[in-house]
N, CA, C and O atoms as a printed pandas DataFrame, in Angstrom:
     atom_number atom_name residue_name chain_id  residue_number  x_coord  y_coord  z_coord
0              1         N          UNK        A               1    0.814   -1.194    0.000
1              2        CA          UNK        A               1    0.000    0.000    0.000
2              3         C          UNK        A               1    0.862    1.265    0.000
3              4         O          UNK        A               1    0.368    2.349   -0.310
4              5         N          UNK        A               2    2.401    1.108    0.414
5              6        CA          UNK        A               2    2.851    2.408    0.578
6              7         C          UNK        A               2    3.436    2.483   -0.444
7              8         O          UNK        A               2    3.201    3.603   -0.898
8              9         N          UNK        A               3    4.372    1.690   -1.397
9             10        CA          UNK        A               3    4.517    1.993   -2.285
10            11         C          UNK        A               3    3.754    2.292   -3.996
11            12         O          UNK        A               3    4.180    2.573   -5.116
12            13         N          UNK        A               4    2.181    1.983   -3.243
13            14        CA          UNK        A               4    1.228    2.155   -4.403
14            15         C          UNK        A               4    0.752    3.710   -4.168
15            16         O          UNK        A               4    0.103    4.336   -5.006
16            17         N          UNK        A               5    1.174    4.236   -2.903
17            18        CA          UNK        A               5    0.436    5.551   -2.791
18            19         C          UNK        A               5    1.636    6.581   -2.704
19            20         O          UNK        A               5    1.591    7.695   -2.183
20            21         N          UNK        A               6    3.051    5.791   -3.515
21            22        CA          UNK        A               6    3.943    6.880   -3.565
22            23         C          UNK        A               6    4.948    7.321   -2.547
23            24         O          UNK        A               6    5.780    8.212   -2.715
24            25         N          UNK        A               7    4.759    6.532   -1.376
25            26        CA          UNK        A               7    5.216    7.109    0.084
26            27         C          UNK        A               7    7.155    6.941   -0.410
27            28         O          UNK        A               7    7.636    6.039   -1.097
28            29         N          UNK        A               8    7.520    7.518   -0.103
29            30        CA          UNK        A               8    8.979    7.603   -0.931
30            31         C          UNK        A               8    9.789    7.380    1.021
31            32         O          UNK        A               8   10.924    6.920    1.144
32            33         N          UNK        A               9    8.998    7.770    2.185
33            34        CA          UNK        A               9    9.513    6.852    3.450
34            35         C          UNK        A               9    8.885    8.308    4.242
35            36         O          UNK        A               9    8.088    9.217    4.009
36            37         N          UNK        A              10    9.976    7.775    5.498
37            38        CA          UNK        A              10    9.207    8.208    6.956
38            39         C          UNK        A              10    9.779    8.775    7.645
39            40         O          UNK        A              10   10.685    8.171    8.219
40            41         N          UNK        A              11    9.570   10.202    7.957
41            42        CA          UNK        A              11    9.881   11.014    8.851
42            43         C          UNK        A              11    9.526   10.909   10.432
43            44         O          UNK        A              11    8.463   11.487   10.660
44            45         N          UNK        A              12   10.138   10.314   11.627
45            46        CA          UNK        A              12    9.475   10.226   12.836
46            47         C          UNK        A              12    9.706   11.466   13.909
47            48         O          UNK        A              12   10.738   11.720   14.529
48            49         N          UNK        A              13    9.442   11.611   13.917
49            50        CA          UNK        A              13    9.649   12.586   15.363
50            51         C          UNK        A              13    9.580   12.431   16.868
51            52         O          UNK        A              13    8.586   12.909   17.415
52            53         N          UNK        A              14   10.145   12.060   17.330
53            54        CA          UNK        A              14    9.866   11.511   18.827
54            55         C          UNK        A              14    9.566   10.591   18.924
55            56         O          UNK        A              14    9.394   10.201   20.078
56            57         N          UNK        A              15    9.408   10.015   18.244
57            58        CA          UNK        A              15    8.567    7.953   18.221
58            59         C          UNK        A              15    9.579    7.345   18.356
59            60         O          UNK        A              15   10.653    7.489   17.772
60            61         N          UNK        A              16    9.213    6.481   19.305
61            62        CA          UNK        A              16    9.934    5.156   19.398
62            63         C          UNK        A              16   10.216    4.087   17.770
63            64         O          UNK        A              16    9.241    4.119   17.019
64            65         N          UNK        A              17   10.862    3.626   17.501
65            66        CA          UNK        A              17   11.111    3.165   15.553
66            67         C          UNK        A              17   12.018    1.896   16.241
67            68         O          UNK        A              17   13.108    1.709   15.699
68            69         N          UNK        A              18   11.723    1.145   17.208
69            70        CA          UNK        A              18   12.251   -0.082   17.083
70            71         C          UNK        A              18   11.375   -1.328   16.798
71            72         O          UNK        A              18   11.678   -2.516   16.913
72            73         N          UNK        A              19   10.066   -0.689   16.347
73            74        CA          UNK        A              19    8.904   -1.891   16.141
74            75         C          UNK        A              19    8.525   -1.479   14.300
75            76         O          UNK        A              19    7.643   -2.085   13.692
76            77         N          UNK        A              20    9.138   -0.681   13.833
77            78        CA          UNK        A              20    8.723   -0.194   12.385
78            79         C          UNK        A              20    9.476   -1.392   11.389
79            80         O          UNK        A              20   10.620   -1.847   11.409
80            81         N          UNK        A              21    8.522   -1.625   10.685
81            82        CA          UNK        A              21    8.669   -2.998    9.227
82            83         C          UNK        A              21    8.235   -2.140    8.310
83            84         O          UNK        A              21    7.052   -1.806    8.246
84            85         N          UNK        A              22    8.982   -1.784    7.660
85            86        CA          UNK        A              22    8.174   -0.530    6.211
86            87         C          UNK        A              22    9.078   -0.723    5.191
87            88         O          UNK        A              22   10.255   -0.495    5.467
88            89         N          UNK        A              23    8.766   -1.144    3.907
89            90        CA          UNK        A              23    9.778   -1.023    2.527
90            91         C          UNK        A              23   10.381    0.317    2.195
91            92         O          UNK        A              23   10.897    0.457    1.086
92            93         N          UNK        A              24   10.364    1.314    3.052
93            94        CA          UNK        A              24   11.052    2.446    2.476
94            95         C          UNK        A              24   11.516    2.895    3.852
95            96         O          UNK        A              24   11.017    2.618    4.943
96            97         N          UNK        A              25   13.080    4.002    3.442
97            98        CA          UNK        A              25   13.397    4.485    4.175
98            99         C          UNK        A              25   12.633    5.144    5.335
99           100         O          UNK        A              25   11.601    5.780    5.121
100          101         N          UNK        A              26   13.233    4.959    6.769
101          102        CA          UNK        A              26   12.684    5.194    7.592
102          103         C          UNK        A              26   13.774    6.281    8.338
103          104         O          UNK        A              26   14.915    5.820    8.361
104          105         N          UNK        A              27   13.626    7.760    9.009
105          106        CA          UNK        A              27   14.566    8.640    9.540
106          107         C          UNK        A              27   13.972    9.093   10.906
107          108         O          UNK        A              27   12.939    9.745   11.054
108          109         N          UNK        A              28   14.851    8.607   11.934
109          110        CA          UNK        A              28   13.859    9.036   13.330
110          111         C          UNK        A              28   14.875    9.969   13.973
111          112         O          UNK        A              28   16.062    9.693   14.147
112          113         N          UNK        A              29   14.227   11.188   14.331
113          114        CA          UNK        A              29   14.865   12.283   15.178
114          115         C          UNK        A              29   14.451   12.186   16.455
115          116         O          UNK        A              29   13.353   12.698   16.672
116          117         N          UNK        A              30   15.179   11.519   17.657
117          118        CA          UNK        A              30   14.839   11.674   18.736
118          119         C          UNK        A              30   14.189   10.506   18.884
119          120         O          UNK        A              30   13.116   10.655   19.468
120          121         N          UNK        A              31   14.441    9.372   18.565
121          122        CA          UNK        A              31   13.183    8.639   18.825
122          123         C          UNK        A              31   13.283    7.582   20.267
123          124         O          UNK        A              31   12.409    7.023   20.928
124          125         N          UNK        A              32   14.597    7.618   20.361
125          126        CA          UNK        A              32   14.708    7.528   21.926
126          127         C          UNK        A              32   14.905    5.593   21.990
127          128         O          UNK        A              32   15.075    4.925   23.010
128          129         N          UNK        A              33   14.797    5.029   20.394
129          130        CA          UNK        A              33   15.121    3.699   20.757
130          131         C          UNK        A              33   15.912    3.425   19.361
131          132         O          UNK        A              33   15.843    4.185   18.395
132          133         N          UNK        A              34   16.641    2.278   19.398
133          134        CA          UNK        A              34   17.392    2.271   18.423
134          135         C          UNK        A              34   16.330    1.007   17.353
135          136         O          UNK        A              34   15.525    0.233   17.869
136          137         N          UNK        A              35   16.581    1.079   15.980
137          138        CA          UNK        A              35   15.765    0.179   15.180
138          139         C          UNK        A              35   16.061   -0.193   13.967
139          140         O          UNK        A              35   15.903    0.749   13.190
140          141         N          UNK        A              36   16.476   -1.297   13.377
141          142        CA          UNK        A              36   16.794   -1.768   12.635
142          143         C          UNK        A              36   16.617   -1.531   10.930
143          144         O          UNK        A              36   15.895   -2.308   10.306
144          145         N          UNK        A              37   17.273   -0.488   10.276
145          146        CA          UNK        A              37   17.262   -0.218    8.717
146          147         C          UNK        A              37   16.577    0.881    9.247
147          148         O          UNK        A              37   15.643    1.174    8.501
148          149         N          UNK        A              38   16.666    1.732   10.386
149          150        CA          UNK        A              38   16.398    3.144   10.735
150          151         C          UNK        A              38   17.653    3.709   11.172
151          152         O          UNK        A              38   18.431    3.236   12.001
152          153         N          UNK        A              39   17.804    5.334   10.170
153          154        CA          UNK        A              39   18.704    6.009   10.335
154          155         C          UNK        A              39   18.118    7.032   11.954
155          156         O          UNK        A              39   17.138    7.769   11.849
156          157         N          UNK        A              40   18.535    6.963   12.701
157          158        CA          UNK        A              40   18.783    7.372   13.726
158          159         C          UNK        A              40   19.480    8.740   13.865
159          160         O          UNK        A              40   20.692    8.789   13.657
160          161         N          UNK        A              41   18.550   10.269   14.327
161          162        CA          UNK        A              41   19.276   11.515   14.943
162          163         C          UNK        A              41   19.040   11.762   15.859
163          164         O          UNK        A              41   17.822   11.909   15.959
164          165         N          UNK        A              42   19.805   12.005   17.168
165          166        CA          UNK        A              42   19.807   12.359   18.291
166          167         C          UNK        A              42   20.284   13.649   18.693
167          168         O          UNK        A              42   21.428   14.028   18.441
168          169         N          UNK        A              43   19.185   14.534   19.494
169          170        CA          UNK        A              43   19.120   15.776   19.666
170          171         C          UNK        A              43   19.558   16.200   21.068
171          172         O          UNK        A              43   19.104   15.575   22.027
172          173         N          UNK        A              44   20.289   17.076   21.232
173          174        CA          UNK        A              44   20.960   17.422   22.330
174          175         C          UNK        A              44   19.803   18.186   23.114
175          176         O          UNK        A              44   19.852   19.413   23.031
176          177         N          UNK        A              45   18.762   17.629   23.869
177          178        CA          UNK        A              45   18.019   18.143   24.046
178          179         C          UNK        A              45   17.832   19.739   25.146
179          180         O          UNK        A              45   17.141   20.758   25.112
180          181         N          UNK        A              46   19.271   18.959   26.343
181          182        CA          UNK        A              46   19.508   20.286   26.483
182          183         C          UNK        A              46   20.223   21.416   26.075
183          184         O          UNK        A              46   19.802   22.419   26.650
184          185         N          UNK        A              47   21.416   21.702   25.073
185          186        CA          UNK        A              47   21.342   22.370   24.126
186          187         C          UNK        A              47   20.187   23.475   23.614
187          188         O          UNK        A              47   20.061   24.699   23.631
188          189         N          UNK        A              48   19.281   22.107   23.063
189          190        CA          UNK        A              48   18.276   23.254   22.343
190          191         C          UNK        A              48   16.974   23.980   23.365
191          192         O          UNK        A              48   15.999   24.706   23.174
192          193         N          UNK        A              49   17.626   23.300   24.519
193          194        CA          UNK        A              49   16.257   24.037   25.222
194          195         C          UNK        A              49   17.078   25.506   25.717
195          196         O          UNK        A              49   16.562   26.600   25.945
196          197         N          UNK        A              50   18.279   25.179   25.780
197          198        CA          UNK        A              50   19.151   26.215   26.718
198          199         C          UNK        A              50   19.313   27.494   25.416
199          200         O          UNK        A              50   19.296   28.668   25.786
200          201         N          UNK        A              51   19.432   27.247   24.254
201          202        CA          UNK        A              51   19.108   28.108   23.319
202          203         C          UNK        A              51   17.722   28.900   23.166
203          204         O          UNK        A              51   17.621   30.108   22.949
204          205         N          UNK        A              52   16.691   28.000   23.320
205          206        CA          UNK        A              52   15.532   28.519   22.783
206          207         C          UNK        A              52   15.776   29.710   24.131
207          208         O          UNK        A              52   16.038   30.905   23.991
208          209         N          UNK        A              53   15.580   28.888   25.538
209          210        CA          UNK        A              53   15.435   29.646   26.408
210          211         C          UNK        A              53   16.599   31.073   26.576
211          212         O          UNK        A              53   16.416   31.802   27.551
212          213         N          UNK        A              54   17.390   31.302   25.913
213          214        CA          UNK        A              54   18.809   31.983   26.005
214          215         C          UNK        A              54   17.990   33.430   25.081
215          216         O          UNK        A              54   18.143   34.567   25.528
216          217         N          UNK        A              55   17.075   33.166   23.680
217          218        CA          UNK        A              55   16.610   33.478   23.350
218          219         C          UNK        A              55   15.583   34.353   23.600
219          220         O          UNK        A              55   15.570   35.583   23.546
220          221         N          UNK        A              56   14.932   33.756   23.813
221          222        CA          UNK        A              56   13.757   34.679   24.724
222          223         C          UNK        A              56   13.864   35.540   25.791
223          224         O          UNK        A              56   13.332   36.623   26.035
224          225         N          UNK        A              57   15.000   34.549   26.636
225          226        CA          UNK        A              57   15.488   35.641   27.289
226          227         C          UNK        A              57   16.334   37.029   27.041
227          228         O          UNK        A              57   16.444   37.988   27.805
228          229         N          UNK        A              58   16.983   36.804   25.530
229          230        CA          UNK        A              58   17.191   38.336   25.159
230          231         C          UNK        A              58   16.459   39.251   24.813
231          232         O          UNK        A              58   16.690   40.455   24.701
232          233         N          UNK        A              59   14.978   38.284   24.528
233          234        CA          UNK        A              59   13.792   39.563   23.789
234          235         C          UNK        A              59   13.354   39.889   24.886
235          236         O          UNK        A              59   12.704   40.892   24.591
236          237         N          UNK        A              60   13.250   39.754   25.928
237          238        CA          UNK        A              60   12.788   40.597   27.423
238          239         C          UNK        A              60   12.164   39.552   28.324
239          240         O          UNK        A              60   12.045   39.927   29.490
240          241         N          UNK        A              61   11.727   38.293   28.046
241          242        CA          UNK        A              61   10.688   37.670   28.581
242          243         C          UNK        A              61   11.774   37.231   29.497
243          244         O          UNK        A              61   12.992   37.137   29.338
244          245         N          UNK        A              62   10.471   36.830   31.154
245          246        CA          UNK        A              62   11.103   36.362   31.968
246          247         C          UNK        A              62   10.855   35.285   32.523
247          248         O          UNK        A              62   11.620   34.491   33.071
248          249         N          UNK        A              63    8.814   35.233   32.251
249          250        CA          UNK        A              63    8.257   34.488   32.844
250          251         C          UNK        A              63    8.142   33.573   31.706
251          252         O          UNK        A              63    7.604   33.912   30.652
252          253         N          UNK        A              64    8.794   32.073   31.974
253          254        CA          UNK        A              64    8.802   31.204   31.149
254          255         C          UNK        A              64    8.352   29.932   31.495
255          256         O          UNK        A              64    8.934   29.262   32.348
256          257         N          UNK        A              65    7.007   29.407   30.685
257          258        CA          UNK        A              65    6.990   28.103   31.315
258          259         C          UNK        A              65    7.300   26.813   30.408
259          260         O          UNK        A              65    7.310   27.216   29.245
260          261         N          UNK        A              66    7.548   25.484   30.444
261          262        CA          UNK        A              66    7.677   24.473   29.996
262          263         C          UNK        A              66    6.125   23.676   30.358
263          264         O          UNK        A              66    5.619   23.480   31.463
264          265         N          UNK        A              67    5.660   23.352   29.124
265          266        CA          UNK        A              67    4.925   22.277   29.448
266          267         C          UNK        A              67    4.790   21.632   28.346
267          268         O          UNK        A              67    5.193   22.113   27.286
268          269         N          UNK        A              68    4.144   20.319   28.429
269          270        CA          UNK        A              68    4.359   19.115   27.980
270          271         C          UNK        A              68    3.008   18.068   28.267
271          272         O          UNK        A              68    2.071   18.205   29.053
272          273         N          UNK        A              69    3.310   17.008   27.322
273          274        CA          UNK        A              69    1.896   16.124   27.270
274          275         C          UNK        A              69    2.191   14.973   28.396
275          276         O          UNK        A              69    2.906   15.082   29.393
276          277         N          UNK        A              70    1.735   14.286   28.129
277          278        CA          UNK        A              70    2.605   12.806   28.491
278          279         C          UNK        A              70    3.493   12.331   27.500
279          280         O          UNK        A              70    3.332   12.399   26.282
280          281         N          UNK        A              71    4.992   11.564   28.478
281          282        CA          UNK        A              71    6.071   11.447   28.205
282          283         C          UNK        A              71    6.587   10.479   28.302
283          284         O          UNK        A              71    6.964   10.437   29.473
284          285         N          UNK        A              72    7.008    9.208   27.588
285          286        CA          UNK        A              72    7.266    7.701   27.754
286          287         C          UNK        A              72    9.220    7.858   28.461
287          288         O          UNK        A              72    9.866    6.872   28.816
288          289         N          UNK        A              73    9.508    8.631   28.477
289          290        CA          UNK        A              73   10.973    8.804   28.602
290          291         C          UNK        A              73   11.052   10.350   30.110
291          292         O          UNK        A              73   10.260   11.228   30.452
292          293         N          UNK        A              74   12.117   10.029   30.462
293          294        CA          UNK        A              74   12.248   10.955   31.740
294          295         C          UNK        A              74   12.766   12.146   31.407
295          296         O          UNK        A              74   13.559   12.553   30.558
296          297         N          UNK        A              75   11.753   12.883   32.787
297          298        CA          UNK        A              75   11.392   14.892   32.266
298          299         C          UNK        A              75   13.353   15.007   32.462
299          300         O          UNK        A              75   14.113   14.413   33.227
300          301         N          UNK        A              76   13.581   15.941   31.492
301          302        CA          UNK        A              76   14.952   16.321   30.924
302          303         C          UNK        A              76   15.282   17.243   32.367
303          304         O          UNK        A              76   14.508   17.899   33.065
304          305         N          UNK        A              77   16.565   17.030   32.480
305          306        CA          UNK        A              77   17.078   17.831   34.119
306          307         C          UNK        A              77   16.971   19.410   34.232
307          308         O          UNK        A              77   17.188   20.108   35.223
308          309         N          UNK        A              78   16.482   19.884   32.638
309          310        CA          UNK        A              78   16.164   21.239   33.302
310          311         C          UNK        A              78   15.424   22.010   33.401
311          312         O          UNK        A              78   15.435   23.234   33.531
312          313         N          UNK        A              79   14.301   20.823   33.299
313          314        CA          UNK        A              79   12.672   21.485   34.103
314          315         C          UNK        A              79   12.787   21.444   35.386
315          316         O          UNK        A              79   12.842   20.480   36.149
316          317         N          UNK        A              80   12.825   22.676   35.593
317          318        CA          UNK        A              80   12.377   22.690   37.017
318          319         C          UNK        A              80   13.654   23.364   37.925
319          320         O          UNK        A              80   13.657   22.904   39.067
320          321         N          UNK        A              81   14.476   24.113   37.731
321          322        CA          UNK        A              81   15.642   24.796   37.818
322          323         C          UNK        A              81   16.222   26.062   37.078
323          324         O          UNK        A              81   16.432   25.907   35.875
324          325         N          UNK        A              82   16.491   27.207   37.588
325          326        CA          UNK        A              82   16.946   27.835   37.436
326          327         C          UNK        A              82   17.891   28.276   36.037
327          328         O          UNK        A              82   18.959   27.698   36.238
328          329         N          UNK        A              83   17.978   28.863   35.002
329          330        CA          UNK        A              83   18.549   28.911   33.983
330          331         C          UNK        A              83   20.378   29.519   34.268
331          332         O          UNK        A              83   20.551   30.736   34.198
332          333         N          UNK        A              84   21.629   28.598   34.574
333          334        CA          UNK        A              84   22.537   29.092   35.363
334          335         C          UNK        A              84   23.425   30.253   34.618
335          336         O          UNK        A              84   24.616   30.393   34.895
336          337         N          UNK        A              85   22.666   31.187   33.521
337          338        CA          UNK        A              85   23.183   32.197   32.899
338          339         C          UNK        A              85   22.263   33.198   33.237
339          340         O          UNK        A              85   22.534   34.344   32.880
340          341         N          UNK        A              86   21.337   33.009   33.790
341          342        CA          UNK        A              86   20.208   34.367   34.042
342          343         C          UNK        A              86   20.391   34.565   35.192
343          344         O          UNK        A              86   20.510   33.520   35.830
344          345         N          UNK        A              87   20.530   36.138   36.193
345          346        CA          UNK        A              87   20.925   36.699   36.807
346          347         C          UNK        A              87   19.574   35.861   37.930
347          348         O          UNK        A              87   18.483   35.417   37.573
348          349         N          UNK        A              88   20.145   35.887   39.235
349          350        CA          UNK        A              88   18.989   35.552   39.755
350          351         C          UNK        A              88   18.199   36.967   39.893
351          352         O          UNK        A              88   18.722   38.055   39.654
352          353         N          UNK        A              89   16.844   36.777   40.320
353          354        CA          UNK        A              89   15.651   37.794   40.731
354          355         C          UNK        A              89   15.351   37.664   41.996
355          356         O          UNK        A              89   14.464   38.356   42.494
């Protein structure tokens, strides 16, 4: 069916890709498990939070919150702490 409807493969995002059987390339960012004839990218997650947040904090904002859905994998160490480049208040 996927190659009758053209699917040329699969972009995942956060998904787990160690249970995926698919005739076409499969590319998982983050997917937090490793999986067989899946190319695998892993995101520095704190990195990009410490950016986004580095960010905003130059456009003025102070009050910042994190939230989130439900999460099969454990909350990242820097919810819930202090940003250690922002002056305290």
């Amino acid at each position: 069916m996927l190659v009758e409807r053209a699917v040329d493969g699969f972009l995942l995002l956060n998904t787990p890709a160690d249970k995926i059987a698919v005739p076409v390339p499969v590319v998982a960012i983050s997917a937090h498990s490793a999986g067989e004839n899946v190319t695998n990218i892993v995101l520095d997650h704190h990195l990009a939070a410490e950016l986004a947040l580095t960010h905003l904090h130059s456009l003025g904002h102070r009050r910042i919150a994190i939230m989130r859905g439900r999460m099969p994998f454990p909350i990242p160490s820097f919810v819930g702490r202090p940003f250690s480049r922002w002056p305290a208040r």
